[in-house]
TORVO-590393 format. One record per residue (C-alpha): residue number from 1; residue in one letter; x, z, y. Coordinates in steps of 0.05 Angstrom, whole numbers, plus 5000, padded with zeros to 4 digits. Layout:
N
<atom torba="NUM" fido="a" u="X" w="Z" v="Y"/>
...
//
This chain:
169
<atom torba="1" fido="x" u="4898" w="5462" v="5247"/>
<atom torba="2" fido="x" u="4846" w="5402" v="5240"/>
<atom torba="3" fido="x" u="4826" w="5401" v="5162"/>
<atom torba="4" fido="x" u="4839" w="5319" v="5150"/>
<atom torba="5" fido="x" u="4781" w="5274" v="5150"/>
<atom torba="6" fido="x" u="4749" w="5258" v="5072"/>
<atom torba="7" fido="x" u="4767" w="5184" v="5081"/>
<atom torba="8" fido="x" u="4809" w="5145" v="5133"/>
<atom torba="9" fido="x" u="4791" w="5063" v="5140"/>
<atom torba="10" fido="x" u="4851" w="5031" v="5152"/>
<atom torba="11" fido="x" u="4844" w="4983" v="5208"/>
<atom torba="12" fido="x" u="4909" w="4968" v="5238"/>
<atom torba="13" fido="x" u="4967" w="4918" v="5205"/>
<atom torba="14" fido="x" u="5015" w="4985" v="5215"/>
<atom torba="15" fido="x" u="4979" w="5027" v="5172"/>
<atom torba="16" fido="x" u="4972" w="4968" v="5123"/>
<atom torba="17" fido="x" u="5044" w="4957" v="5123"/>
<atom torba="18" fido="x" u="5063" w="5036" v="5120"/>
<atom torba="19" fido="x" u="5011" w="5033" v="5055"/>
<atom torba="20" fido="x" u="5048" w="4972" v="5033"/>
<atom torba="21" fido="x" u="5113" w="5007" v="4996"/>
<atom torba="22" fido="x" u="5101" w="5037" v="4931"/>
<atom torba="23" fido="x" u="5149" w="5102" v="4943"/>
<atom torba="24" fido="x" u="5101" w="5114" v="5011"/>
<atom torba="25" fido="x" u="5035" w="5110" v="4971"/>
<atom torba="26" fido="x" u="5072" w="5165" v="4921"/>
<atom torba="27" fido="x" u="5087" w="5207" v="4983"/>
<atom torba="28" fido="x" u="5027" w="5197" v="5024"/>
<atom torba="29" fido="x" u="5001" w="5221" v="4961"/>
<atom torba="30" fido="x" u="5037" w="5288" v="4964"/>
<atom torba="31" fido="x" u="5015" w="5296" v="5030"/>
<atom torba="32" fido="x" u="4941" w="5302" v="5007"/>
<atom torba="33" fido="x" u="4949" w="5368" v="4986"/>
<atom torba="34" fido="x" u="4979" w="5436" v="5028"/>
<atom torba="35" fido="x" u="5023" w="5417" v="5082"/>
<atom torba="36" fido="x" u="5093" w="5401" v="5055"/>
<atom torba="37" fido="x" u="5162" w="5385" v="5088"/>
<atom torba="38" fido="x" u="5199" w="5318" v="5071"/>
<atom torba="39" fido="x" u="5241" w="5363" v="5024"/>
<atom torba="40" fido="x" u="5180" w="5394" v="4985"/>
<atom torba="41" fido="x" u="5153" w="5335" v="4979"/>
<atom torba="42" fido="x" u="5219" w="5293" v="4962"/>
<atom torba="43" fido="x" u="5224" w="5362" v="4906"/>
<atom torba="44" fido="x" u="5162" w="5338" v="4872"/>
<atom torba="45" fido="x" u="5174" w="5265" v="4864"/>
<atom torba="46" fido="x" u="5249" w="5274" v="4841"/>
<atom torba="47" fido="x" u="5273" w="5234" v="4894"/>
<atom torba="48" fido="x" u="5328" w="5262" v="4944"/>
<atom torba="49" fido="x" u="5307" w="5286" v="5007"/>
<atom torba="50" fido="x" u="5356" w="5242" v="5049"/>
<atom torba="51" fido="x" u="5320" w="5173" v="5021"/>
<atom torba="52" fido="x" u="5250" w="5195" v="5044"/>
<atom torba="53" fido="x" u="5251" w="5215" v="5114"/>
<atom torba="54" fido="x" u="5249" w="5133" v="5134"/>
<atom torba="55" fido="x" u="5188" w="5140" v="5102"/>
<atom torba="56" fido="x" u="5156" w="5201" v="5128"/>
<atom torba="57" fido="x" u="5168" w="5171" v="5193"/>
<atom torba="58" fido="x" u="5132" w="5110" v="5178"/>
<atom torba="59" fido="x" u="5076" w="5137" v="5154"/>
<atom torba="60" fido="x" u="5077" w="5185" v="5215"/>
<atom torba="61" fido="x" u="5086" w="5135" v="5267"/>
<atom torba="62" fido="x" u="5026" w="5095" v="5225"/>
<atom torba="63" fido="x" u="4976" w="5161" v="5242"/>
<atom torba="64" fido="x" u="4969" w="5168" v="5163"/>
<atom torba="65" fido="x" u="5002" w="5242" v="5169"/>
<atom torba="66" fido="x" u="5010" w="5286" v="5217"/>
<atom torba="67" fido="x" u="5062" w="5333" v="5236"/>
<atom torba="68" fido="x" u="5017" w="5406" v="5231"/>
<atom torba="69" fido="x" u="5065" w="5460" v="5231"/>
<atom torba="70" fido="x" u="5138" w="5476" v="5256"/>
<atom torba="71" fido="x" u="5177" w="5532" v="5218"/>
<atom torba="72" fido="x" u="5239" w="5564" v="5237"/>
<atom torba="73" fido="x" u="5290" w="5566" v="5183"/>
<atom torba="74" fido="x" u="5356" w="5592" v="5183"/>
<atom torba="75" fido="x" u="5385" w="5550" v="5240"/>
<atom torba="76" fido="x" u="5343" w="5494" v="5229"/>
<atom torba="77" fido="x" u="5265" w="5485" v="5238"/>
<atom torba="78" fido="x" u="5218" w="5458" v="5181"/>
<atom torba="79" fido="x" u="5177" w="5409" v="5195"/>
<atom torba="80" fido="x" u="5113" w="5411" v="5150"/>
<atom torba="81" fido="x" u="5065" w="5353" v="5149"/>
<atom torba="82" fido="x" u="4989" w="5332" v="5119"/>
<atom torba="83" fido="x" u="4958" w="5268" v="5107"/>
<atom torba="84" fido="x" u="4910" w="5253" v="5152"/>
<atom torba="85" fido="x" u="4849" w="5248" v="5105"/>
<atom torba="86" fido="x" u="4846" w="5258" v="5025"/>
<atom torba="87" fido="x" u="4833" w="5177" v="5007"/>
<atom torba="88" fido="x" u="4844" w="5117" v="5041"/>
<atom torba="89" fido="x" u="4802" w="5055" v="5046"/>
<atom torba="90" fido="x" u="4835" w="4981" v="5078"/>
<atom torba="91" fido="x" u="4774" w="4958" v="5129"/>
<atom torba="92" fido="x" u="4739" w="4901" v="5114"/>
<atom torba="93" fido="x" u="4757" w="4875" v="5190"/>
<atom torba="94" fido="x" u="4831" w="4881" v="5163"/>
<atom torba="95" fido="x" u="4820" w="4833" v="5106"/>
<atom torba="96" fido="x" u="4772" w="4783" v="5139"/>
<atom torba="97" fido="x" u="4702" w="4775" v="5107"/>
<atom torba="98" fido="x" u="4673" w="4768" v="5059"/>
<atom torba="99" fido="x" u="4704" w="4829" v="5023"/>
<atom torba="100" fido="x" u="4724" w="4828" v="4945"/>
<atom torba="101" fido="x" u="4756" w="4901" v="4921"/>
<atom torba="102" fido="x" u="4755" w="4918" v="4852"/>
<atom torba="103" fido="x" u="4720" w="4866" v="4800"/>
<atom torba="104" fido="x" u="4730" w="4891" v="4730"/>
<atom torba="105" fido="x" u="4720" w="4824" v="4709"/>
<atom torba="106" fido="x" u="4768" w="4764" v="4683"/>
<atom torba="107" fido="x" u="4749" w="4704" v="4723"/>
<atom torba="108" fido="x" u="4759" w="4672" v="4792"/>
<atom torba="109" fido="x" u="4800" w="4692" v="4857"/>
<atom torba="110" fido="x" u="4744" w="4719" v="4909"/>
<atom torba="111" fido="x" u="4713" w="4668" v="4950"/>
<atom torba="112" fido="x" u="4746" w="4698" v="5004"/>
<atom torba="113" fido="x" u="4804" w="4658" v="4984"/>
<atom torba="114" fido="x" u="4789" w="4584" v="4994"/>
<atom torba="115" fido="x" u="4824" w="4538" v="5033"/>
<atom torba="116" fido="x" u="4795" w="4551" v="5106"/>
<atom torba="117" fido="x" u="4797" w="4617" v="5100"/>
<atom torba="118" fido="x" u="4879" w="4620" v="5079"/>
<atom torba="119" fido="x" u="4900" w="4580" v="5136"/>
<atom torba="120" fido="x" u="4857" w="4619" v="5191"/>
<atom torba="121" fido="x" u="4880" w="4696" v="5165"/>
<atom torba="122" fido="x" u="4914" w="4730" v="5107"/>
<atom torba="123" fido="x" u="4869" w="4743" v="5059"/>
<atom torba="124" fido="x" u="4875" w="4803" v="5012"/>
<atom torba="125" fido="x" u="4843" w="4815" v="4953"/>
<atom torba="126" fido="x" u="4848" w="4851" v="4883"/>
<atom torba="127" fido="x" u="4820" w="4833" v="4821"/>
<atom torba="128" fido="x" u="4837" w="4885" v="4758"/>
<atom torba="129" fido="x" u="4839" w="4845" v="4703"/>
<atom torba="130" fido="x" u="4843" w="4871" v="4628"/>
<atom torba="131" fido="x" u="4890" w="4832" v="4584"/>
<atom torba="132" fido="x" u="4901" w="4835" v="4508"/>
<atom torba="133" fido="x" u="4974" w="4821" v="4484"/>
<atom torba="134" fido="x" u="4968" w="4755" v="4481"/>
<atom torba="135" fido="x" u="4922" w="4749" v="4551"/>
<atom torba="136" fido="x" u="4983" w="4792" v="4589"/>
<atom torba="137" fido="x" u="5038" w="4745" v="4561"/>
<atom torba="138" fido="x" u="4991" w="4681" v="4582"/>
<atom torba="139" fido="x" u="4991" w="4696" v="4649"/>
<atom torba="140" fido="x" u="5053" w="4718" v="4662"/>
<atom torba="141" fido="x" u="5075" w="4649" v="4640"/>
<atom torba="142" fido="x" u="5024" w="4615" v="4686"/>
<atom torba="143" fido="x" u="5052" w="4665" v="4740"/>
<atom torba="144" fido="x" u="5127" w="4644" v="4733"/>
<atom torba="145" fido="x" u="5108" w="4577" v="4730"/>
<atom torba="146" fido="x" u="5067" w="4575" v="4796"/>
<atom torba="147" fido="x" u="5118" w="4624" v="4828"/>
<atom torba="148" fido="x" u="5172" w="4571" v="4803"/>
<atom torba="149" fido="x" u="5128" w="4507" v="4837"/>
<atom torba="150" fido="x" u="5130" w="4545" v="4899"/>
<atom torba="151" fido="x" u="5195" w="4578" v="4902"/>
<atom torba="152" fido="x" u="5230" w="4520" v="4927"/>
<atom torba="153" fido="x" u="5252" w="4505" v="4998"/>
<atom torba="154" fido="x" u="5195" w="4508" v="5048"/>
<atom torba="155" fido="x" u="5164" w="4440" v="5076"/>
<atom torba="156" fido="x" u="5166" w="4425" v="5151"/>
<atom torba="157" fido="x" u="5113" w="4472" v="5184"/>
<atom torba="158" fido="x" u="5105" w="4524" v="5120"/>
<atom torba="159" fido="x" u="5088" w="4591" v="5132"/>
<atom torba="160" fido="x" u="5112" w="4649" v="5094"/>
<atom torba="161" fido="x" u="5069" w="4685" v="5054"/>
<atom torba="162" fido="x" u="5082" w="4752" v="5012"/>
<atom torba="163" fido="x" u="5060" w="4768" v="4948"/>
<atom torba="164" fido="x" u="5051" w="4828" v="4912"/>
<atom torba="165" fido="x" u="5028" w="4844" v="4835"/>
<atom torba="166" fido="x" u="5022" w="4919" v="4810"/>
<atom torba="167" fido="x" u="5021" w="4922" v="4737"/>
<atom torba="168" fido="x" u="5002" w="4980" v="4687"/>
<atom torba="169" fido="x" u="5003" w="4984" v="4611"/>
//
């Protein structure tokens, strides 16, 4: 058995997608460790088994774990899997240039996300921001506002786009 690589650069819009749901990041992340089956791993999270084999099969059929051992188990065979490396990393190729990951500062979007840019490519970018009270409640007013200019019924030629906000307290 290969030992996984340190890091893996994401570089294809599969991966990205497989990375994209929160319960897959929480597995992938089991899968960093030992070799586990979907059950071992489904164990550890609290989740039942039957609602995570979809997603070990995504994130198998996106090359971010492997299938590295087969196990013959009463009747039935065991199928034990490992992440492919121990962190992952989205390429900058992925995201389009230039790159913005990570500013611990309040301020500005990136650059990366002006006009020309947003309607040649996505554009993906995070920006951890550190709110007081009063900051957090703020923007989550400004949010629901500009989610509610834009929530109405698309205009002749609009494209879809998807947005996603992780929050933590």
């Amino acid at each position: 058995m290969l030992p996984p690589e340190r890091t893996h650069v994401v570089t294809s819009v599969l991966e990205l997608k497989a990375l994209s749901h929160e319960l897959r990041q929480r597995l992938l992340e089991q899968f960093c460790g030992e070799p586990l089956t979907a059950k071992q791993a489904a164990k550890a999270l609290g989740e039942p088994p039957t609602k995570l084999y979809h997603h070990v099969a995504c994130l198998e059929a996106a090359g971010l774990i492997r299938l590295v051992e087969t196990r013959p188990n009463r009747g039935t065979t065991e199928h034990y899997f490992q992440a492919n490396a121990q962190a992952f990393r989205i390429g900058d190729r992925l995201l389009g240039n230039p790159l913005h990951m990570g500013s611990e500062t309040k301020g500005e979007p990136p650059e990366a996300m002006n006009a020309e840019d947003a309607t040649r490519r996505a554009v993906l970018f995070e920006v951890k921001m550190h709110l007081d009270d009063q900051e957090l409640q703020l923007f989550q007013e400004k949010l629901s506002e500009f989610i509610a200019f834009f929530a109405g019924p698309p205009s002749p030629g609009a494209r879809a786009a998807t947005v996603v906000l992780y929050g933590a307290s």
